[in-house]
N, C-alpha and C positions, 0 to 999 in steps of 0.2 A: 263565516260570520261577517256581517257588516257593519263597518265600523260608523262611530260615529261621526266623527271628523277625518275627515282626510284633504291636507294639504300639500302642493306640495311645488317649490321654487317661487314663491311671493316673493315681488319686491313691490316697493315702494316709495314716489319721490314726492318731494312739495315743494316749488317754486325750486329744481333744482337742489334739493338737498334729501340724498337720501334714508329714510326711515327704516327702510328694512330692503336691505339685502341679500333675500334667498333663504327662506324659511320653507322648511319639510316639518310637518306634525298629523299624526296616528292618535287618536284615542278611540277608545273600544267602551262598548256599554260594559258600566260597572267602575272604569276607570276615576279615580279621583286626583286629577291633575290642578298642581297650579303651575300658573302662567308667572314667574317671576322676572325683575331686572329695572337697572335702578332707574329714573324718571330721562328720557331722552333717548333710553334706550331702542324703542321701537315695540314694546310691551302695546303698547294702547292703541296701535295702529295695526297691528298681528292681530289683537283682539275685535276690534272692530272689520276689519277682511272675514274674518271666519265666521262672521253673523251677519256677513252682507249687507252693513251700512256703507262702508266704502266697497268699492271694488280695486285688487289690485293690478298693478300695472301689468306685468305676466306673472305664471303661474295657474292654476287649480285651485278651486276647490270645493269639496263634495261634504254635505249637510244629509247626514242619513240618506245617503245613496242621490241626493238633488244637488245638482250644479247650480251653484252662486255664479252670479247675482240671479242668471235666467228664471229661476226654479226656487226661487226666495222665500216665497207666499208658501207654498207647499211646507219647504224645509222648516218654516218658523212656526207653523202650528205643533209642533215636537219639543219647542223651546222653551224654556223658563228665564227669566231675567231678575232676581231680587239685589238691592243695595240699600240699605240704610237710608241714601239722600234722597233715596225718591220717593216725593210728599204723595199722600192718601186725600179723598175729598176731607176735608176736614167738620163739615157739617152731617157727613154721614155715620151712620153707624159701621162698626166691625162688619157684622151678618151681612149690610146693604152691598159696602164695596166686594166682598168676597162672591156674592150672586149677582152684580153686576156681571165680574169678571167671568164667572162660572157659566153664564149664560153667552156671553163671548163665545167663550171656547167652546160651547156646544154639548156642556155636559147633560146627559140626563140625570143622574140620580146626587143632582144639585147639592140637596140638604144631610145628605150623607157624606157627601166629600168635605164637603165644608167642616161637619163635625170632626171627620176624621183627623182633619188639617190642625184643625183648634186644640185636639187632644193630642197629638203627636210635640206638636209644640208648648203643649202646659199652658194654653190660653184662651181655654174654651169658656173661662170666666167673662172673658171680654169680650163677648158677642155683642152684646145691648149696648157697648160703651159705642161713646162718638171717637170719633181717629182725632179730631182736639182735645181730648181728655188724657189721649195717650201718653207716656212717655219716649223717649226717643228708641229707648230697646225693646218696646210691645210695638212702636211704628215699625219696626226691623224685623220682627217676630209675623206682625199683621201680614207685611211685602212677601217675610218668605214662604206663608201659606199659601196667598195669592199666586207663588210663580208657580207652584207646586200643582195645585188644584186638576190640574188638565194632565198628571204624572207625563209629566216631560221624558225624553229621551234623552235629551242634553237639559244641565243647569247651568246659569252662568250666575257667577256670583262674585260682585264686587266689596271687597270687605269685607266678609257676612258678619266678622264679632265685632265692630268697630268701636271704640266706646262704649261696649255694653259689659255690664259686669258681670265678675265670672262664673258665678252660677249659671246667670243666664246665657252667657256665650257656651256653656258644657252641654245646656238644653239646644241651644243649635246645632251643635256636633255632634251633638248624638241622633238629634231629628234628622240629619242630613248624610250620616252614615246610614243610619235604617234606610233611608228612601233609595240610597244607590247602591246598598246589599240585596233589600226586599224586592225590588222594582226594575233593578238592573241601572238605574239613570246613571251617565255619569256627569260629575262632574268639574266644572275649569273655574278657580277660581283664582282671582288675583288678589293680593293682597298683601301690604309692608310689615305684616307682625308673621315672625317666622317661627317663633312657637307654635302659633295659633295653625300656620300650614301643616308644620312637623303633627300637632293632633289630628289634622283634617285629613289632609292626602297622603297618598302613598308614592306618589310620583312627582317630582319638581323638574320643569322647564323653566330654563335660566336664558333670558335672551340682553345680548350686551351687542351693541355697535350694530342692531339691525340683524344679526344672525342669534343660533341657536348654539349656545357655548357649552351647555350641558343639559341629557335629558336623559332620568332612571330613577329608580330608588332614591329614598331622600339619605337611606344609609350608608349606599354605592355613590350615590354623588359626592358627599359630603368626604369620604375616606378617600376616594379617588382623586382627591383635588388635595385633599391634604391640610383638611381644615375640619375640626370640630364639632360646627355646627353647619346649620344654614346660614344662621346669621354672621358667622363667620367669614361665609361666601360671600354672603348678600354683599358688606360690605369692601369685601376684597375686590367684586367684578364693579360694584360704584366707585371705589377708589381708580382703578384701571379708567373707567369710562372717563373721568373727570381727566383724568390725566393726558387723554388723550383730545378733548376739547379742546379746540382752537382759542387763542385767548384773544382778548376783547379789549 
């Protein structure tokens, strides 16, 4: 089986200060991993390596069987990207930006995906609307159709319920399980609400000091460490991080 990602000994420095220190990561189509670890950690520079905006300093790594950075272009036609902050034309309609993008990617049967997309998500009302009429949880809703559209291999998703209320964050979770049960996508997401992972993923990578401090089940982690929850963790490995901050 080929995985989706595989990384494996990343570091990375900036101006002399190291971000990541030797990170290995495996995920397999199907997988629904997050990326967790408190801010400084080296979470958002691990993230950005493994979708080839930076490249790391040594180490590997392979995007559906393509070597990053060389093999980029290939590897990110497989990709999705959705997050709540990123704006939509605002004078366009729903339908326009979604077959914008769809015609990007090369789809042919355009107007059926599109559908498909708007009804998986409960927002197939808001085809005709303009992306300024939206609110901030149908712009989030809109994003995550668009990432979708091209049924990715990988999803990457920043925050996906962020502020959005929780009806409508349950209609994400459950849109975004279908897709990477039915379709096989997996996917990495990051994000500070650790209820919201506990309903999403089945697997938590915890990265603290630039390495990988824990990665399995969110049940096996959580027992194994000897703490309750995730959020339990969450704040245990930020208390440790902080602790260990040079002080100023």
């Amino acid at each position: 089986m080929q995985l989706v990602i595989r990384a494996q000994g990343l570091t990375k420095s900036f101006r002399g200060t190291q971000a990541v220190a030797g990170i290995d990561l495996a995920v397999a189509p199907g997988d629904r991993v997050a990326l967790l670890g408190p801010n400084g950690a080296g979470k958002t520079t691990t993230l950005l390596m493994l979708v080839g905006v930076i490249s790391p300093d040594t180490g590997t790594i392979e995007l559906l069987g393509h070597a990053l950075p060389r093999e980029r272009s290939a590897a990110m036609q497989h990709v999705g990207f959705a997050a709540g902050y990123l704006p939509l034309p605002s004078r366009m309609k729903v339908h326009e930006v979604l077959r914008l993008f769809a015609d990007l990617y090369g789809i042919d049967d355009i107007d059926a995906r599109i559908s498909d997309g708007l009804d998986r998500f409960g927002i197939q009302h808001l085809a005709e609307a303009k992306n300024e009429e939206l609110s901030s949880g149908q712009r989030t809703l809109v994003g995550i159709v668009k990432s979708v559209l091209h049924h990715p291999a990988l999803l990457v998703l920043d925050e996906p319920t962020a502020s959005l209320d929780p009806d409508v964050a349950l209609r994400v979770r459950t849109g975004l399980r279908e897709i990477s049960e039915d379709e096989g996508t997996a996917l990495l997401v990051t994000s500070h609400d650790m209820v919201e992972v506990e309903r999403l993923c089945d697997r938590v990578v915890f990265i603290a000091k630039g390495t990988v401090v824990a990665d399995g089940l969110v049940e096996e982690i959580t027992a194994a460490h000897g703490h309750e929850s995730l959020g339990d963790m969450f704040i245990h490995l930020a208390s440790e991080h902080r602790a260990t901050e040079p002080r100023r």
